[in-house]
C-alpha positions in Angstrom: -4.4 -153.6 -151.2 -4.1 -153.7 -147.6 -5.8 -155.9 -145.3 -9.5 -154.8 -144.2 -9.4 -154.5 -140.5 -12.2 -156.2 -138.1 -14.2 -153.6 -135.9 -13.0 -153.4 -132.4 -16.7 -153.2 -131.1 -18.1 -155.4 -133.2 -15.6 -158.2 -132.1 -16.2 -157.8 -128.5 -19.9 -157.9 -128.9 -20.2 -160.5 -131.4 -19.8 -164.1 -131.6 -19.7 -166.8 -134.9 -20.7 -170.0 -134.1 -19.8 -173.2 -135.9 -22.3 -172.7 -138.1 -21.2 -169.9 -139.5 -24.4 -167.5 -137.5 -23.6 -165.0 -135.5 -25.0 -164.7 -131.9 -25.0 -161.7 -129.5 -26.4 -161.0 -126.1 -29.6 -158.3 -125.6 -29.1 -154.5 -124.4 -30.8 -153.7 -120.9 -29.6 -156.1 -118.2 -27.2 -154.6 -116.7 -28.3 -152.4 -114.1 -32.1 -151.1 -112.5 -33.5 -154.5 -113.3 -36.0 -154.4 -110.0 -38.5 -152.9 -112.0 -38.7 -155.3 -114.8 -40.4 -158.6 -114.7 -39.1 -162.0 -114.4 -39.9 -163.1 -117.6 -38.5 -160.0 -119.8 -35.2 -160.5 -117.9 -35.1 -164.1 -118.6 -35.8 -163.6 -121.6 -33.0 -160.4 -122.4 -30.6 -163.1 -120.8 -30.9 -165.3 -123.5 -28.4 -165.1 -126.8 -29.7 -164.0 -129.8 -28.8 -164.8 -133.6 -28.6 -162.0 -136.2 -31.3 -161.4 -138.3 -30.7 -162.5 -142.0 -31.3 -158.8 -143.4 -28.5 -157.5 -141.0 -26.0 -160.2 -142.1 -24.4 -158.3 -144.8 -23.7 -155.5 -142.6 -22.4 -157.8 -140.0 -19.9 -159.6 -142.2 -18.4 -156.1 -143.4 -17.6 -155.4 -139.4 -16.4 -158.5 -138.7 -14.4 -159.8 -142.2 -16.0 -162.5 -142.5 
């Protein structure tokens, strides 16, 4: 059987940390941000961990 290749997107927008969970950073900061509040773009700043229902789906992207 061949090797099972890692998804190109998924790599660039996802990162394992020594743990072994997997962090990623929040949609919608990247541009018109003068018409959000402080606080939500603080808070879209910060990296997230995947949830534990996505995980599966997450380790089939990335091979883990």
């Amino acid at each position: 059987m061949p090797k099972m290749k890692t998804h190109s997107s998924a790599k660039k927008r996802l990162r394992v940390t020594g743990t072994g969970k997997v962090k990623f950073s929040k949609a919608w900061k990247r541009h018109l941000l003068t018409g959000r509040s402080k606080t939500r773009k603080r808070r879209l700043s910060r990296p997230e961990v995947i949830k534990p229902c996505d995980m599966a789906r997450v380790r089939l992207l990335l091979c883990l």
